[in-house]
Every structure is written in C-alpha cells, then in structure tokens.
N, C-alpha and C positions, 0 to 999 in steps of 0.2 A: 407161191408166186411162180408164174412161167416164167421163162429164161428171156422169151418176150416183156416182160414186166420186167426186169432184173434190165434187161436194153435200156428200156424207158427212163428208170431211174436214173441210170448211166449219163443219159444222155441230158437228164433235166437237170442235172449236176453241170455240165458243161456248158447248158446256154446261159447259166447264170453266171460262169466262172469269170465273165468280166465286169459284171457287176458287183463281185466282190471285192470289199476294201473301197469302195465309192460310199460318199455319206457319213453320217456320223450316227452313234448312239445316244439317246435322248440324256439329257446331263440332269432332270427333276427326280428320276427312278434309279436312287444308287446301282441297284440289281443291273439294269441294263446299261449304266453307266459304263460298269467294270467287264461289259462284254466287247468282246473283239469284233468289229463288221465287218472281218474277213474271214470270218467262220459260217458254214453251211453243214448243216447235215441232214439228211430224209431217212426216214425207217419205215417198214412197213409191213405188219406181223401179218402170217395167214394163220386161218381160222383152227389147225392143225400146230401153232405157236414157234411156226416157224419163221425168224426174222431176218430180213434183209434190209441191208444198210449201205449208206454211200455216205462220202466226206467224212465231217467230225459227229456221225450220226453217234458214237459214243461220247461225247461230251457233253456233262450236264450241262441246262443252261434255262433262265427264269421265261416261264410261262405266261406270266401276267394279265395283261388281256385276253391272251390267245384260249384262255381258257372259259371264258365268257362263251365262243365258238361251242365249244363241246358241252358244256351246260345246257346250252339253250336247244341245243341237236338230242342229248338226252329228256329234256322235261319234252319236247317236241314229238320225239318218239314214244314216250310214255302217256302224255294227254291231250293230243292229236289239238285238232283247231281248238278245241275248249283252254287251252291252254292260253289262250287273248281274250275270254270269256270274262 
C-alpha cells in the first residue's frame, strides 16, 4: 500500500471517530452482544502480504453476516453470471 493509501485509512478512521460508542450491539447474537460499539479497526494486506492496520485492527472479533459478503464475491468470481442460473 502507498503511504497515500496508509492517509486514507488514517483518515477513514477518523470520520467515523464520532460515530463511535453511538448505538448498541444487537442483544439475539450473544457473539455480538459481548462486543464493544466503540471498537473500530481496518486492515488491509497487499498482494506481497504486507499489512497495514488502523484502530483495534488487532482485535478479534465475530464475523457473522459479514461473511455472506465474501462468499458470494468468491462463488461470483469463480462462476460468473451462471452463478443465478
């Protein structure tokens, strides 16, 4: 990542920094009960496995839906339109 990208992140960290700690975590998915809503983190590996991180980008934390996202972005990239066939 350029040191222009490494800004970016910087920066996309900070327009949300008031937006954290506003809202609650959903109380049905114990997982995401027990998560803090004043936690934020971004990562983002370059192709050479080099990573760059902002906020609590070291802190695990449950996936849940969000992984539906990357499923359907991999079967998408693997079996193009026929994939809704």
């Amino acid at each position: 990542m350029t040191d222009g990208s490494s800004n970016r992140a910087c920066r996309g960290r900070s327009d949300i920094a008031g937006a954290l700690g506003h809202g609650r975590s959903t109380d049905y998915i114990p997982a995401l009960e027990a998560c803090d809503p004043r936690r934020f983190g971004m990562a983002v590996a370059e192709l050479d496995g080099t990573v760059h991180g902002v906020g609590d980008w070291r802190e695990p934390f449950s996936t849940q839906s969000l992984t539906k996202v990357f499923t359907l972005a991999l079967d998408l990239a693997r079996e193009g339109d026929e994939l809704w066939e």
